[in-house]
GURO-784287 format. One line per field, with one value per residue: z, x, y of N, C-alpha, C in turn; residue number from 0. Coordinates in nm, 2 decimals, decimal comma, always signed. Each point is the difference from the previous one (the first is absolute). Last residue first. Layout:
N
n_w: [Z/...] .
n_u: [X/...] .
n_v: [Y/...] .
ca_w: [Z/...] .
ca_u: [X/...] .
ca_v: [Y/...] .
c_w: [Z/...] .
c_u: [X/...] .
c_v: [Y/...] .
seq: [NUM/...] .
***
This chain:
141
n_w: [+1,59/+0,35/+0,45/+0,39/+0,17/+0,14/-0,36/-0,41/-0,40/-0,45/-0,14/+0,34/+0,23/+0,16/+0,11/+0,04/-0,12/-0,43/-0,35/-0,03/-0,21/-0,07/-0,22/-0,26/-0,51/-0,29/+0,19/+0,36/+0,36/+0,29/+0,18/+0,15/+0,19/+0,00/-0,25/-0,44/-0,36/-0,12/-0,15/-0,06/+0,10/-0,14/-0,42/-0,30/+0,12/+0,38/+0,52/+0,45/+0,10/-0,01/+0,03/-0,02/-0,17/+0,13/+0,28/+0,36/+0,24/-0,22/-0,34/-0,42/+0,02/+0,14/-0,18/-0,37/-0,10/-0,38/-0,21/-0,36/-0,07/+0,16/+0,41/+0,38/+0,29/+0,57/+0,43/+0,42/+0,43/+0,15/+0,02/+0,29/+0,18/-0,30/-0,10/+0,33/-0,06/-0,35/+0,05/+0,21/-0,22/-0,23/+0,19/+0,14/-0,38/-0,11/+0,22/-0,13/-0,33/+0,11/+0,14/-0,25/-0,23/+0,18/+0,09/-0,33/+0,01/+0,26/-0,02/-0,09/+0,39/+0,22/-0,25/+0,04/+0,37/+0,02/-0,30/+0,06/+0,33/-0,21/-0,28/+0,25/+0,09/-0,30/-0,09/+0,29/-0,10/-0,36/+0,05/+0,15/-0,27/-0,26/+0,30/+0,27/+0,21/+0,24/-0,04/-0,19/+0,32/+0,34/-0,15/-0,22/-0,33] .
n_u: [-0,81/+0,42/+0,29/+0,38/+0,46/+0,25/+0,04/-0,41/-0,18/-0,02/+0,44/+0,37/+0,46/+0,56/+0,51/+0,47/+0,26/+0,14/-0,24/-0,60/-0,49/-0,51/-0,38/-0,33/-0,15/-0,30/-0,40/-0,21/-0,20/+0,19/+0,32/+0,50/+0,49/+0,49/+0,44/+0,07/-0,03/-0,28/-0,16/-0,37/-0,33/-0,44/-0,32/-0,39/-0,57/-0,20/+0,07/+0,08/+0,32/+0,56/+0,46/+0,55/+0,40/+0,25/+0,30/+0,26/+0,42/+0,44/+0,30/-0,12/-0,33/+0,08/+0,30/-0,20/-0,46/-0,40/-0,48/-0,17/+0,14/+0,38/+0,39/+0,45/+0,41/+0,12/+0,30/+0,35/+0,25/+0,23/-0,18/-0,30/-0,33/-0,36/-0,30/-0,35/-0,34/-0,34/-0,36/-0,39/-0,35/-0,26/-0,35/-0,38/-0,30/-0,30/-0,48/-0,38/-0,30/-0,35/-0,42/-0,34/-0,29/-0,37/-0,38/-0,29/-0,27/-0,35/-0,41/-0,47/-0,25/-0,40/-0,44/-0,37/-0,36/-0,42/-0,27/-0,15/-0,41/-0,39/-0,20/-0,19/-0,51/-0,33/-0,13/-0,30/-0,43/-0,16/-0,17/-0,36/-0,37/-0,23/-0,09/+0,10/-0,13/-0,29/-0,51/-0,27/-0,10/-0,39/-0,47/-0,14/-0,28] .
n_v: [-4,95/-0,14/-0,29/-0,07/+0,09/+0,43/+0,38/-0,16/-0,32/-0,19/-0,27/-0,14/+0,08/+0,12/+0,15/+0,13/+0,39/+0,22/-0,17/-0,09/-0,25/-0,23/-0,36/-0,21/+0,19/+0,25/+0,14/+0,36/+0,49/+0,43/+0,23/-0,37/-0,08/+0,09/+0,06/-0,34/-0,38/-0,45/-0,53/-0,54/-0,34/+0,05/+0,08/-0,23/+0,13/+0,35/+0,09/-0,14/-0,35/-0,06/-0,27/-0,25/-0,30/-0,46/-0,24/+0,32/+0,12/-0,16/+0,12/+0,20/+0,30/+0,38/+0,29/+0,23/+0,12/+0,00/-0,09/+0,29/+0,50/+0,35/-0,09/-0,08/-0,16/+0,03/+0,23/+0,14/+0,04/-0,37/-0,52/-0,24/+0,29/+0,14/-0,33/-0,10/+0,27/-0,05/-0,35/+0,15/+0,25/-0,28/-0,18/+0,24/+0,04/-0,38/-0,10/+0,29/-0,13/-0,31/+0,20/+0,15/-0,29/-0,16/+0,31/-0,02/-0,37/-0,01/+0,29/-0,10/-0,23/+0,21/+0,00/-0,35/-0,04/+0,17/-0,17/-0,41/-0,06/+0,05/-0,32/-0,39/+0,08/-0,01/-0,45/-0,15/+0,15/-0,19/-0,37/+0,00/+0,05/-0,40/-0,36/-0,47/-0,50/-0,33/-0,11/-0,37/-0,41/-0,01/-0,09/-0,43/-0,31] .
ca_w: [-0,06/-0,14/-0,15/+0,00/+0,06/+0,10/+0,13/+0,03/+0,11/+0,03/-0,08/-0,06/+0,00/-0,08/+0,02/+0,03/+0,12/+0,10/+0,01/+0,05/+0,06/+0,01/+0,12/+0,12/+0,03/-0,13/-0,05/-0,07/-0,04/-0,05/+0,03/-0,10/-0,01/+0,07/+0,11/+0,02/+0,05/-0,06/+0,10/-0,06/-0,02/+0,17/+0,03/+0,02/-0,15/-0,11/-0,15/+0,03/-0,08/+0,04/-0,04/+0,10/+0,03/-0,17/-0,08/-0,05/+0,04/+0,07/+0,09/-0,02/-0,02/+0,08/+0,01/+0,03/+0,11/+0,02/+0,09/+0,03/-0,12/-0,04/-0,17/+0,00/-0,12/-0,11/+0,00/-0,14/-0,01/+0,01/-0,15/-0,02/+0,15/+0,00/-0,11/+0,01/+0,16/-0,06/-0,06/+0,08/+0,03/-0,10/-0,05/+0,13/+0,05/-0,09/+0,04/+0,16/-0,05/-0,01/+0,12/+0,09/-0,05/+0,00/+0,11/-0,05/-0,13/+0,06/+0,01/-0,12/-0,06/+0,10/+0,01/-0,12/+0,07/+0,08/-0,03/-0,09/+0,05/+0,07/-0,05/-0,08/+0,16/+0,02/-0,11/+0,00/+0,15/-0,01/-0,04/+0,14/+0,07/-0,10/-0,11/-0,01/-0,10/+0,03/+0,08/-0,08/-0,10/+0,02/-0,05/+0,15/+0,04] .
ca_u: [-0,17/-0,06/-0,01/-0,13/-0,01/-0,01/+0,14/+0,03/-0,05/-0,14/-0,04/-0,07/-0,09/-0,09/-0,14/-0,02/+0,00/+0,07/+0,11/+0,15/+0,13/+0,05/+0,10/-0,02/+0,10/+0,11/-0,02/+0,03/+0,01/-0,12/-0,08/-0,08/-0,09/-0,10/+0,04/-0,02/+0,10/+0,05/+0,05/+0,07/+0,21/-0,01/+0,19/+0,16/+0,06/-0,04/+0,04/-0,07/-0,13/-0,11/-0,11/-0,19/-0,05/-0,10/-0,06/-0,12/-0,11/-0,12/+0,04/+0,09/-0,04/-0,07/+0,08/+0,15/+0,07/+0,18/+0,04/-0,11/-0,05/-0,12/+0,00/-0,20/-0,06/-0,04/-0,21/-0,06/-0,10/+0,02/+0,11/+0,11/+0,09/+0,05/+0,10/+0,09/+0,10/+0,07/+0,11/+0,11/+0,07/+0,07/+0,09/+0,06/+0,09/+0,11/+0,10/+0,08/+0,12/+0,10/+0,11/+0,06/+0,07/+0,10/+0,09/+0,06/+0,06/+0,09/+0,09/+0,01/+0,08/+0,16/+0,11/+0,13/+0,13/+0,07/+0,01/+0,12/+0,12/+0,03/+0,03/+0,12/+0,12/+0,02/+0,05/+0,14/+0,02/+0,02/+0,07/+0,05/+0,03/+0,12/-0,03/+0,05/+0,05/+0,13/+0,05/-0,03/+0,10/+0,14/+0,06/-0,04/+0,13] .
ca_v: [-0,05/+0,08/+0,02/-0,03/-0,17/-0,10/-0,05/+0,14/-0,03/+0,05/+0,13/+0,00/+0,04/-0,14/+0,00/-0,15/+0,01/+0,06/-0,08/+0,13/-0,01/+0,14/+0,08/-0,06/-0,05/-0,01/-0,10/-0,03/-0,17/-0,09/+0,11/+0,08/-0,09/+0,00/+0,04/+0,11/+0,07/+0,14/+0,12/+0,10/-0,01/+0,02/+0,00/-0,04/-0,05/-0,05/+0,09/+0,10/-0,03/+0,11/+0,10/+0,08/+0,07/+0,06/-0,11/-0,03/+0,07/-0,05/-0,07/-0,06/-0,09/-0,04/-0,11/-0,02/+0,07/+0,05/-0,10/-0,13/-0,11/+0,06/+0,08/-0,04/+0,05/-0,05/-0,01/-0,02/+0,12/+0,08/+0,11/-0,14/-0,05/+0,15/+0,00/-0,11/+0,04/+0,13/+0,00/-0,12/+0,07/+0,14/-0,10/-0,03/+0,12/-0,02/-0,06/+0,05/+0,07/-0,08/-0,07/+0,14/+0,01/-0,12/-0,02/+0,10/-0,02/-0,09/+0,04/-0,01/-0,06/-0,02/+0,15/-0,01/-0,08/+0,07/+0,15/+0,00/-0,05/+0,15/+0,10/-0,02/+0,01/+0,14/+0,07/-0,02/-0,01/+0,08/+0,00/-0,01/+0,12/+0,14/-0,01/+0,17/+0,01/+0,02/+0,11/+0,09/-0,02/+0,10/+0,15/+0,08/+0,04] .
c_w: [-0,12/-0,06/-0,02/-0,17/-0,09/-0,03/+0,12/+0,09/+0,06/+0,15/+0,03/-0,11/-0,04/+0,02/-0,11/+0,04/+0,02/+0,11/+0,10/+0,03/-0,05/+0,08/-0,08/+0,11/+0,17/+0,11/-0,07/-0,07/-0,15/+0,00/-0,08/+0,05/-0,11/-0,03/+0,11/+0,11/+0,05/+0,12/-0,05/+0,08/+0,02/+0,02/+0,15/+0,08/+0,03/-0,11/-0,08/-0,13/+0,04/-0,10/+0,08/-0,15/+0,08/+0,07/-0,10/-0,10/-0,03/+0,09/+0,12/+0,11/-0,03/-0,02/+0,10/+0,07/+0,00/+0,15/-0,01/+0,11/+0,08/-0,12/-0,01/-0,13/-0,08/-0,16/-0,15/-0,05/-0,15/-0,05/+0,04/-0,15/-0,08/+0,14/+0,00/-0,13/+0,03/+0,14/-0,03/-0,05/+0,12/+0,07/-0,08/-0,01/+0,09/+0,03/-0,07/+0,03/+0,07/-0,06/-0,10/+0,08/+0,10/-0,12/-0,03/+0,13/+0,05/-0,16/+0,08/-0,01/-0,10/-0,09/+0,10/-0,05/-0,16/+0,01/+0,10/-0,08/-0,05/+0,07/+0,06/-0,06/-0,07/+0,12/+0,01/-0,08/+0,04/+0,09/+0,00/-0,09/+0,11/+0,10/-0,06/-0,09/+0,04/-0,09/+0,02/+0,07/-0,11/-0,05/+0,07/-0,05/+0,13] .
c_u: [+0,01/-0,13/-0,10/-0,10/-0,18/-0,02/+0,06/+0,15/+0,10/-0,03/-0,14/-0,07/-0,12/-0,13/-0,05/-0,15/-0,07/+0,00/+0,12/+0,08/+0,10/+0,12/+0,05/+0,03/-0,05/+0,09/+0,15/+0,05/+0,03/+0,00/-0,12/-0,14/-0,07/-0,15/-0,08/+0,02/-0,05/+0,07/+0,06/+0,06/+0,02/+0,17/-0,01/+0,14/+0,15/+0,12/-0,10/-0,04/-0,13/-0,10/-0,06/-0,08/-0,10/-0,03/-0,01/-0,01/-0,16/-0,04/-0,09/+0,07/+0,06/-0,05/-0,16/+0,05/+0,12/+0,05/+0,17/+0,09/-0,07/-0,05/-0,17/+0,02/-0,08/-0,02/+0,07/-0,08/+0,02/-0,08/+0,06/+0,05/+0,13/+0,15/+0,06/+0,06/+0,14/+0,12/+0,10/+0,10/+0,10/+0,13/+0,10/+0,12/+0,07/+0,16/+0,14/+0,11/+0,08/+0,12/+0,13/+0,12/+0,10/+0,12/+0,12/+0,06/+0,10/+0,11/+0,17/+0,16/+0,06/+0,12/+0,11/+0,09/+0,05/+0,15/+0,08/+0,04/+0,10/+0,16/+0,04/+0,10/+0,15/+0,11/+0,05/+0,09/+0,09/+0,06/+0,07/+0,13/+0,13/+0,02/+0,04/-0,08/+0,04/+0,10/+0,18/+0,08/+0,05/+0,13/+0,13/+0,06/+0,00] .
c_v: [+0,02/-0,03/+0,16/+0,04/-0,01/-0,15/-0,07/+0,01/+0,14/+0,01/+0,00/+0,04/-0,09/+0,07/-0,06/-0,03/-0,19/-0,05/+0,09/-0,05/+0,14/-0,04/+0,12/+0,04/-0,05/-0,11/-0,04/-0,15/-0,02/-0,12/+0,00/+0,08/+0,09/-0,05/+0,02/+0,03/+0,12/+0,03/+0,14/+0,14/+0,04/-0,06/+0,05/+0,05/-0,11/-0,04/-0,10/+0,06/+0,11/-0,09/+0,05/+0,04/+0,05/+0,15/+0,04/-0,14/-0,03/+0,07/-0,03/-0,09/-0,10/-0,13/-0,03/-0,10/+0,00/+0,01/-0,02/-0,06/-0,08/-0,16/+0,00/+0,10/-0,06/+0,04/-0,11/-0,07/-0,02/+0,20/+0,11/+0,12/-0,14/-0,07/+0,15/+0,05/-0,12/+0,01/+0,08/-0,03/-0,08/+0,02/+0,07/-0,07/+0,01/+0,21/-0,01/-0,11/+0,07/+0,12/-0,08/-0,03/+0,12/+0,03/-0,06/+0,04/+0,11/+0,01/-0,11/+0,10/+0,08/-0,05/-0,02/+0,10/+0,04/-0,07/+0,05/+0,14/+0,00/-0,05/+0,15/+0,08/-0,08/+0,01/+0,08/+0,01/+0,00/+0,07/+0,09/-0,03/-0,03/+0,10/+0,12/+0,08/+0,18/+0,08/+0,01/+0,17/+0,08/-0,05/-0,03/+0,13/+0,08] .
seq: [140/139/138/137/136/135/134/133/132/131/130/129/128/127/126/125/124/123/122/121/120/119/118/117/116/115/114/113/112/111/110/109/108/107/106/105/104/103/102/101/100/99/98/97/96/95/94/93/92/91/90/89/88/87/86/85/84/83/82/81/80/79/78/77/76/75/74/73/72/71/70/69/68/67/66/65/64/63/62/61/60/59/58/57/56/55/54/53/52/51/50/49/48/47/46/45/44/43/42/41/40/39/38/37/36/35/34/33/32/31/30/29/28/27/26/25/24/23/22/21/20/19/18/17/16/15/14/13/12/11/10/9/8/7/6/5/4/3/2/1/0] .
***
């Protein structure tokens, strides 16, 4: 048999080899990704806020300076929804579990994070909030 036939082959070390270099590679590239999830939620809830608070503004201006009756529960915006403004309740996919809808009544963003509900709406002043996300916008550790 000729050897330099016998030779072409990889052998266990040079496997290994690339293995490890693989392994180091996916160590470094997979933590980047492992946070694309919790951006992408961040963002789409910034967006649904932006939509919010648009709307709130178009129906404060076509009602003669009168805000929407938005009620404390599961996706209560009222005429928001009633007269098309919206499709289907926003969520906050920022909020764990189910009640990223869901909307408490109150008079300002929130000073933790939290899970119990989605929005925060001021039927005084027509503010909308995110729930788990601070005065500027920006989520709650």
């Amino acid at each position: 048999m000729d050897s330099r036939i016998a030779n072409k082959a990889f052998t266990l070390v040079e496997i290994l080899i690339v293995v490890v270099i693989l392994g180091i590679l996916a160590a470094i590239v997979v933590p980047q990704y492992s946070n694309a999830t919790d951006d992408a939620k961040t963002q789409a809830t910034i967006s649904q806020l932006v939509k919010l608070r648009q709307a709130m503004n178009v129906y404060y201006f076509r009602n003669n300076a009168v805000f929407p009756n938005v009620a404390a529960g599961n996706g209560t915006w009222g005429e928001l929804l009633s007269d098309g403004y919206f499709k289907y309740a926003p969520a906050n996919l920022h909020v764990a579990g189910d009640k990223g809808s869901d909307i408490k009544i109150g008079t300002g963003p929130d000073t933790a994070k939290t899970d119990a509900y989605g929005w925060i709406f001021n039927p005084a002043t027509g503010e909308v909030w995110a729930a788990s996300f601070d005065g500027s916008d920006k989520p709650l550790p």
